[in-house]
N, C-alpha and C positions, 0 to 999 in steps of 0.2 A: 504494500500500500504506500501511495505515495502524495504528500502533497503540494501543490505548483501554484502559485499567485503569477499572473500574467494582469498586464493594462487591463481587460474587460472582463475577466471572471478569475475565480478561485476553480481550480481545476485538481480532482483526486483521483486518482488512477488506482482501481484495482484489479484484481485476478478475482475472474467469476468464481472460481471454489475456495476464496478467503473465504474464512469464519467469519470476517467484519462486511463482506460484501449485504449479508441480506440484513444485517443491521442498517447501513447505510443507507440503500434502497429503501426498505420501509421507512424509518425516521423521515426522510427527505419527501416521501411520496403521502406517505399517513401523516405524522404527524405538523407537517409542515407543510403550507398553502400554496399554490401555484407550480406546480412542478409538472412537465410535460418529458417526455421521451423523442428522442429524433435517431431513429435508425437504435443501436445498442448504448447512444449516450441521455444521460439521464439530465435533464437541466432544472436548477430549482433558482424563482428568483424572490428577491426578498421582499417583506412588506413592512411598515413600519410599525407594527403590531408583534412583527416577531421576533426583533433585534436581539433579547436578551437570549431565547431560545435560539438562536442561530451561532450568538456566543460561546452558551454552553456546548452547543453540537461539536462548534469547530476545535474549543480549545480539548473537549475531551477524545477529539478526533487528531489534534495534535500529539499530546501526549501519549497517546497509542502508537500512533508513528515514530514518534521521538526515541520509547522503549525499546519497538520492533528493530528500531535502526539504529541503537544505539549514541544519538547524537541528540543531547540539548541543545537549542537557541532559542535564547530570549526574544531576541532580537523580531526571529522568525515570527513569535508566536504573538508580540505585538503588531506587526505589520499585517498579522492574519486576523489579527481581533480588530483592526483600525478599515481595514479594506471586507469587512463579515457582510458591507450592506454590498456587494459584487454578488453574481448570479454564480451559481457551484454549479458546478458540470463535473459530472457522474461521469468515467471512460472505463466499460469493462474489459478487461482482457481476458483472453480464454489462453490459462497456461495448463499443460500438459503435468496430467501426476504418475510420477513415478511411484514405479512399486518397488524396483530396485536399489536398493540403500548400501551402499557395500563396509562403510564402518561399523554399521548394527549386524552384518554378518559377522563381518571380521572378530568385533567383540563376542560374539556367541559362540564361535571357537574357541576362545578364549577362557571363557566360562565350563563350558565342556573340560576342559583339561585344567580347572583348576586354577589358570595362572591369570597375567594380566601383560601388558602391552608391554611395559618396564621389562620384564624378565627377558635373563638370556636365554638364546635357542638351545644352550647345555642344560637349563636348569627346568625347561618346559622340555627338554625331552627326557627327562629322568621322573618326572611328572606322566608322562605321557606312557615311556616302560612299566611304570608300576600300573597303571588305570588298562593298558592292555591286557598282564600280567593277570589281573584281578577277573577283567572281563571276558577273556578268551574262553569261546564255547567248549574247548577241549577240559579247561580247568574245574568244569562242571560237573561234581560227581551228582547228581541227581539227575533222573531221566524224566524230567518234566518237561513236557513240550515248551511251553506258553513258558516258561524259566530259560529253556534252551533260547527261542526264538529271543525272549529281554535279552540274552546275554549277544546274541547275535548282534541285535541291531547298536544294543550300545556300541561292542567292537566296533564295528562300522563305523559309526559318528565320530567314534574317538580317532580312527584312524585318519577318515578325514579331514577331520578339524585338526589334526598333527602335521598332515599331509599342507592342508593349507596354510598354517602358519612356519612352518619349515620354506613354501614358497615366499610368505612376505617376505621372511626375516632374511633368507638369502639374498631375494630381488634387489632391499634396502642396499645390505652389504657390498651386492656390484655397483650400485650406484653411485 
């Protein structure tokens, strides 16, 4: 989310599947007066009935921005409350959501085997011998299927959650 003062409006750019987008949109469409759509941009313009309410909108519409983005200005947030009687235009963008996250795998590897990012690759693989060691379906003296099969599949995961942090930690190290 982003916010832009230009000469003739107050302009806030978001991504249609923000949390703040359908906040936005209603506030601006409900509960504030005059607001029409042109093609995907939203336009609201002010009346003098509603100044303190457009205040509030904007400055707590600031400070959410200022959090997300980590960046205070005063400066900013007066110029946005002195120019609040300008018309706000609404601009959605449609960004794309990933499913794939590669540090929250990464760290679930990580977890699997006990260790954590800091650790060296000698100390995550003596971690990783004893957890196989334990896990291996052979070590299994009990002929329970659904025990066998636990014991299988932990192997597995262990293996490759070893297998893949064996790849980072090398990867780093040529680079």
């Amino acid at each position: 989310m982003k916010l832009h003062i230009s000469t003739h409006c107050i302009t806030i750019h978001l991504a249609e599947n923000s949390p703040f987008s359908l906040h936005v949109k209603h506030f601006l469409t409900k509960k504030m007066s005059r607001s029409f759509w042109i093609n995907d941009t939203l336009i609201n313009f002010a009346t003098p009935l509603e100044v303190v309410k457009r205040q509030a909108f904007l400055t707590k519409l600031y400070y959410t921005c200022a959090t997300l983005s980590r960046t205070h200005n005063t400066q900013f947030l007066k110029k946005l409350l002195l120019v609040c009687h300008k018309p706000i235009k609404v601009i959605c963008h449609s960004l794309p959501i990933f499913t794939h996250h590669e540090p929250e795998q990464s760290h679930h590897f990580y977890t699997i085997l006990y260790s954590h990012h800091q650790e060296s690759l000698q100390s995550i693989r003596t971690k990783y011998l004893r957890l196989a060691k334990q896990f291996h379906p052979d070590t299994l003296k009990s002929d329970d299927e659904t025990t066998r099969q636990h014991y299988t599949e932990a192997f597995q995961k262990i293996q490759e959650a070893y297998a893949h942090i064996k790849a980072e930690k090398t990867k780093k190290r040529v680079a």
